[in-house]
C-alpha positions in Angstrom: 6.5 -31.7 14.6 7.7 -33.8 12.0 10.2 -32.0 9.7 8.1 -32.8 6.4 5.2 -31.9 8.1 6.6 -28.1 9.1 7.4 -27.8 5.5 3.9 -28.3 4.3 2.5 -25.9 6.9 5.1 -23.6 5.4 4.1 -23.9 2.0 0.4 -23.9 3.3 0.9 -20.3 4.6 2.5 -18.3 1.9 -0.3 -20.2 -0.4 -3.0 -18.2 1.7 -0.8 -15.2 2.6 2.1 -14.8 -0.4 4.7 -13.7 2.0 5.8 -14.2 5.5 8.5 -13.5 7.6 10.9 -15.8 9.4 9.5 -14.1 13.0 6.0 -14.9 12.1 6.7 -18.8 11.5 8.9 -19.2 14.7 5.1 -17.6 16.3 3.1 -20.0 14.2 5.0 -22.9 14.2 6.4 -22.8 17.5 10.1 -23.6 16.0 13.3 -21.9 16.7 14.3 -19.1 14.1 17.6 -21.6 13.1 15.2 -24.3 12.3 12.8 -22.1 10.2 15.6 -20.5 8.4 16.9 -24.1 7.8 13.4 -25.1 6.3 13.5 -21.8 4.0 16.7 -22.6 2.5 15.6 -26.4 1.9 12.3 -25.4 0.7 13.8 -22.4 -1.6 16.5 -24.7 -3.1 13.9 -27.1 -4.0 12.5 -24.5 -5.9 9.1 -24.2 -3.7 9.5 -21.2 -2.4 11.8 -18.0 -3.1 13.8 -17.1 -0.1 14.4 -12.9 0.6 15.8 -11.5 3.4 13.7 -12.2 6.8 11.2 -14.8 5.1 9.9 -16.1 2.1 7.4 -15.7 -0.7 5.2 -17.7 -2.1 7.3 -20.0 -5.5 4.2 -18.4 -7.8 4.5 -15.3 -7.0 7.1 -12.6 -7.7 8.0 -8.9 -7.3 6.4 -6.5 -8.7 9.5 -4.3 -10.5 7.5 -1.9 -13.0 5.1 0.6 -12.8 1.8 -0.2 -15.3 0.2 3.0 -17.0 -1.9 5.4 -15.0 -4.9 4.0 -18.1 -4.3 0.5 -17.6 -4.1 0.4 -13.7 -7.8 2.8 -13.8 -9.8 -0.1 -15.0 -8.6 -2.8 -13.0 -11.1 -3.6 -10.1 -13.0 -0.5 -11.0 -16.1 -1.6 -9.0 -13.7 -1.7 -5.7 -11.5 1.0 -6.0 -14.8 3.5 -6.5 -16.2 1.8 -3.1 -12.9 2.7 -1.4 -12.9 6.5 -2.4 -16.5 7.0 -1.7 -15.6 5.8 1.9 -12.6 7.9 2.0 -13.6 11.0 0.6 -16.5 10.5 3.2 -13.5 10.8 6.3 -12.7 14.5 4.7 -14.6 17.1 7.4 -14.2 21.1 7.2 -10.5 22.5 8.0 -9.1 19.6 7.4 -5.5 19.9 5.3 -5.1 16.8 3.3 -2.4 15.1 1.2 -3.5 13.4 -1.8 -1.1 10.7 -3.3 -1.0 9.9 -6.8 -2.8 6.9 -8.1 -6.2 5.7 -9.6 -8.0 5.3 -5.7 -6.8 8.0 -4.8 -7.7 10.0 -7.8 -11.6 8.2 -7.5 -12.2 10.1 -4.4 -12.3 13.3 -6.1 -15.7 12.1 -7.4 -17.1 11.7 -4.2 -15.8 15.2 -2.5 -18.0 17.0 -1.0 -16.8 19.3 1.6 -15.7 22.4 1.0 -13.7 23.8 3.8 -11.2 21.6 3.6 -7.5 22.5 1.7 -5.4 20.0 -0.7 -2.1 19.2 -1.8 -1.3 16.5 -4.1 1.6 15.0 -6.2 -0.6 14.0 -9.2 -1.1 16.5 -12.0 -4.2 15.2 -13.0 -5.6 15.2 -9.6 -4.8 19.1 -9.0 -6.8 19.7 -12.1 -9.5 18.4 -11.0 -9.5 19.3 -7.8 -9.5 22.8 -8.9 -11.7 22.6 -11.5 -14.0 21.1 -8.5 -13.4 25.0 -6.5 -11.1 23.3 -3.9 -7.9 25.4 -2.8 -5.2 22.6 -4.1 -1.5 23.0 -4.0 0.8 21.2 -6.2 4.5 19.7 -5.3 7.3 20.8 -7.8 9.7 18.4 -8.7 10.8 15.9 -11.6 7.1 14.9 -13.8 7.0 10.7 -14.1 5.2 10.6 -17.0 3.6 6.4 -16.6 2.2 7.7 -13.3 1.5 11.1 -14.1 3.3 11.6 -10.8 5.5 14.5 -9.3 8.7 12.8 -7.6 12.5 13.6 -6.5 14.4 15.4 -4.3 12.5 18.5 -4.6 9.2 17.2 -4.3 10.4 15.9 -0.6 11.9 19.5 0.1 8.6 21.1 -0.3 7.2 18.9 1.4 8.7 19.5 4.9 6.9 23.0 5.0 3.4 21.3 5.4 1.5 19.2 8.2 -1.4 17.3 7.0 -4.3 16.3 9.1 -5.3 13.2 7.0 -3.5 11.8 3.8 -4.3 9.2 1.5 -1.7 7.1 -0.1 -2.1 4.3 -2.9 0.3 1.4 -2.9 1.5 -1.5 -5.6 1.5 -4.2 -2.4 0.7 -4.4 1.1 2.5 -7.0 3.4 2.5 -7.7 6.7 5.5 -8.7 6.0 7.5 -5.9 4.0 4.5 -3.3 4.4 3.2 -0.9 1.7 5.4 -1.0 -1.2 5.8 0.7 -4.7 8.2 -0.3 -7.5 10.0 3.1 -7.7 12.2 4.6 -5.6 11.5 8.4 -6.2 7.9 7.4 -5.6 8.5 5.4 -2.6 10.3 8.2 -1.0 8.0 11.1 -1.6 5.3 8.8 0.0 7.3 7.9 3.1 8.2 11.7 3.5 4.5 12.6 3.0 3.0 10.0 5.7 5.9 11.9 7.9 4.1 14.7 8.3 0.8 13.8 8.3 -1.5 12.9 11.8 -4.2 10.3 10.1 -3.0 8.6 7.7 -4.8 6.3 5.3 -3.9 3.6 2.6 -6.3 2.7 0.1 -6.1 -0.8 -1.0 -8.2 -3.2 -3.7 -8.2 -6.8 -2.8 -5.8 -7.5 -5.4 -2.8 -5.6 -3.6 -2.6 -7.5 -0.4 0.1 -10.2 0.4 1.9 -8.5 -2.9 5.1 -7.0 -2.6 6.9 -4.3 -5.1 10.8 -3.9 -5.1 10.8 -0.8 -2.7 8.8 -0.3 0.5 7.5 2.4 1.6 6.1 2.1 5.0 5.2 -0.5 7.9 1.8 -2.6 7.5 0.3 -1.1 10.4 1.2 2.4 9.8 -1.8 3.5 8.8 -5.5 2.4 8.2 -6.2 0.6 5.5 -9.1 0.9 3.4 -10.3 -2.1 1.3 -13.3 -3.8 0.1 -13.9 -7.8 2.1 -11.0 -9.8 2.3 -11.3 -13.4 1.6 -8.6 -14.6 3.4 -9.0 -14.6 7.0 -5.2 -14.2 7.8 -6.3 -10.5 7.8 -8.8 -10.7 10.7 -6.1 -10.6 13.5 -5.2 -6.6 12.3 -7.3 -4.0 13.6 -6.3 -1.2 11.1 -7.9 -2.8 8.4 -11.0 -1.2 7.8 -13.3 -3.7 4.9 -15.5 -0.7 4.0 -18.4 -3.5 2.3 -19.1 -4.1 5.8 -19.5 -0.9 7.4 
């Protein structure tokens, strides 16, 4: 393959995908890794890409750095994120201990709840209050209050966490990549969710259409840790994981 040629196909892929890793376009391409880390550095220093560590992202795209507002982030793809958590909530059955994450998915499933034997802990103030107001038995983490996320985080947060052992969590994320995973643009976030998915047995990432091939400054886990929940995908560069679950189809 021509050198120009492997460029294009470069640029062709992060156009569909966003991000990629160096790995996945030796795969692709069937190229050595010292030729496509030669074509990254050309392609980034012609300004038609931006080259990170292990691959590339797309030149249009960037990463995500700051958190938006728990009321600005709850009417983005409303219609989606309500289809997720109805399917979620729907996975809940009786005994089952479950971690709820902070977030606007997340927090839509609480709508949908419907059985009773089943035990919660969350990070998100809002989301123990109405949990409880709902009759459910809800525990809440202690720890340092983020205010834009309405979010408990820190170090002390992750301490009580080591007491528990979920049998299902659900986790929201700012990006999901198969190349850098689930990510989130703070740290103390990104660390309580890591911790969380820790001890949990089924875990479960719910994810609009709009999060995938995105990528916030700190990740959290791997893209195939857990089950992902989304509404159809588009692009067909998702068909090839089997832990995506496109509930509009089911």
């Amino acid at each position: 393959m021509l050198t120009e040629e492997r460029h294009q196909k470069i640029l062709t892929i992060l156009g569909n995908s966003g991000s990629i890793s160096v790995q996945q376009l030796t795969k692709m391409l069937d190229s050595s890794e010292s030729t496509i880390r030669r074509d990254l550095n050309v392609l980034g220093k012609e300004g038609r890409l931006v080259k990170v560590r292990g691959g590339a992202l797309n030149s249009e795209g960037t990463v995500n750095t700051k958190d938006d507002d728990v009321l600005y982030r709850s009417g983005q793809n409303a219609e989606e994120k309500s289809e997720i958590a109805r399917y979620a909530a729907s996975l809940i059955e009786p005994g089952d201990f479950v971690y709820l994450d902070a977030g606007t998915t997340t927090g839509n499933m609480i709508d949908y709840l419907t059985e009773r034997q089943a035990v919660f802990v969350t990070n998100a103030t809002d989301h123990a209050r109405r949990l409880s107001e709902k009759g459910y038995t809800t525990y809440i983490l202690g720890g340092e209050f983020k205010a834009v996320t309405e979010a408990v985080v820190g170090e002390e947060a992750i301490a009580n966490l080591s007491k528990y052992n979920f049998t299902k969590g659900f986790w929201g994320a700012n990006g999901a990549s198969p190349s850098y995973g689930f990510s989130t643009p703070d740290i103390r976030e990104a660390m309580l969710k890591k911790s969380a998915m820790q001890h949990c047995s089924r875990r479960y990432v719910l994810c609009d259409s709009s999060k995938f091939s995105k990528i916030s400054c700190v990740s959290f886990a791997d893209f195939t840790s857990a089950v992902i929940l989304t509404t159809k995908l588009e692009d067909d560069t998702y068909s090839q994981y089997t832990n995506i679950v496109e509930v509009s189809r089911i």
